[in-house]
C-alpha positions in Angstrom: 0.0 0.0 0.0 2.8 2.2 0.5 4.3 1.9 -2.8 0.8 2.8 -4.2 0.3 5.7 -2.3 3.8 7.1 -2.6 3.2 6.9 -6.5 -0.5 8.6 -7.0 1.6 11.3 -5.5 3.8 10.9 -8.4 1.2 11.1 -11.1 -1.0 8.9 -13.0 1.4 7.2 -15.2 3.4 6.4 -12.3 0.4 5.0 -10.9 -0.5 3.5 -13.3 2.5 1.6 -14.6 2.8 0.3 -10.2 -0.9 -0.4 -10.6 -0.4 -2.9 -13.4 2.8 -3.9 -11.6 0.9 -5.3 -8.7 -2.0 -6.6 -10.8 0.2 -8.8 -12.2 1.9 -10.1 -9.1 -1.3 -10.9 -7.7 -2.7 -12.4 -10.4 0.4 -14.7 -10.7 -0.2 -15.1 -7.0 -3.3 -16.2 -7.5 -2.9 -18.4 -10.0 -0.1 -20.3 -8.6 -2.1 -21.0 -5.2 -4.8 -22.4 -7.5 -2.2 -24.8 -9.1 -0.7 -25.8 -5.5 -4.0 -26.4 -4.0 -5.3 -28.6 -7.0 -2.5 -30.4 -7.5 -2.9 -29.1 -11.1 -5.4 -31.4 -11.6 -7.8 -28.6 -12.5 -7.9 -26.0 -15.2 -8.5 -22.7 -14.1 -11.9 -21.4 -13.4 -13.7 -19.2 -15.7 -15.7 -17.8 -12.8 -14.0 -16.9 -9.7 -16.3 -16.4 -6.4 -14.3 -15.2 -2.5 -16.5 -14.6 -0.5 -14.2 -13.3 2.3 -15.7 -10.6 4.7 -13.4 -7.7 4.2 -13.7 -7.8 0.3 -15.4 -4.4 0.4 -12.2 -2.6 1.6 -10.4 -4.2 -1.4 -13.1 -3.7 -4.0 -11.5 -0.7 -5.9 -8.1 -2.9 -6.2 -10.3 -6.4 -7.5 -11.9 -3.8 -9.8 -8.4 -2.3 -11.4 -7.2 -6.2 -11.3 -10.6 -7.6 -13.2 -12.1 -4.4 -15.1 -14.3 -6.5 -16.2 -15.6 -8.3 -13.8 -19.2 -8.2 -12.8 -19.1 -7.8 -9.2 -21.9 -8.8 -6.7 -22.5 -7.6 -3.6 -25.1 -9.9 -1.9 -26.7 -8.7 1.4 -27.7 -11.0 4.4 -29.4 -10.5 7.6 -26.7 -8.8 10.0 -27.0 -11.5 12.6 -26.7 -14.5 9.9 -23.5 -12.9 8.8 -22.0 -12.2 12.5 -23.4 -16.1 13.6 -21.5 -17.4 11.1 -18.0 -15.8 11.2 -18.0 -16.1 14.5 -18.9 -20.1 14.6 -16.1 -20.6 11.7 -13.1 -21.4 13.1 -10.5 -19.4 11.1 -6.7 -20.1 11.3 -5.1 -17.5 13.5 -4.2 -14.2 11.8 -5.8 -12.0 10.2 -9.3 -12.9 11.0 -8.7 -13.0 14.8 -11.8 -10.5 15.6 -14.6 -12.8 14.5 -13.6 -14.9 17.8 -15.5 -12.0 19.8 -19.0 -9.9 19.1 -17.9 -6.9 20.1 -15.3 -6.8 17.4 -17.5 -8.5 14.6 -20.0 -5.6 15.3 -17.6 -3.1 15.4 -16.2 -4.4 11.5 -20.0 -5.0 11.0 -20.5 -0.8 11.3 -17.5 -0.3 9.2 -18.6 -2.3 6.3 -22.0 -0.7 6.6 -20.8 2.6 6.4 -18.9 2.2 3.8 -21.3 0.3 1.4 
């Protein structure tokens, strides 16, 4: 993200050209987790569905990455949503705040405000 933001402040081409940088790299990221977790036995997908809760801070950078994607943004009841993060037992990391209600309202708000 720094690299990103330290170049808008260059300009647009230099945006740009670190823009389509980091496309790539995580498309080739992308594609090579898709090979390691199928063994290669699977082509890859036409259609591509992640369903990950924080996608809607990221949805500007999937939109650069997949211009034209059609994007959906599907809306359940609140308390569905909450009940299931928190009963899903994530790996430690980066999803640590679905282990408490407080914190899965509090990133509840933030999505809400946002979309």
């Amino acid at each position: 993200r720094d690299d990103v933001d330290e170049k808008s402040r260059e300009g647009t081409d230099a945006l740009s050209a670190t823009m389509d940088r980091w496309g790539r790299v995580v498309v080739q990221g992308m594609a090579k987790r898709w090979e390691r977790e199928t063994g290669g036995r699977e082509r890859r997908p036409l259609k591509f569905v992640d369903k990950m809760l924080s996608n809607y801070n990221n949805i500007g950078f999937i939109h650069l990455l997949y211009p034209e994607a059609v994007i959906l943004h599907v809306y359940r009841n609140p308390m569905d949503t909450l009940l299931s993060a928190y009963k899903h037992d994530f790996p430690d990391g980066r999803l640590d705040y679905t282990s408490e209600f407080a914190s899965l309202a509090t990133m509840y708000r933030g999505y809400r405000d946002i979309i």
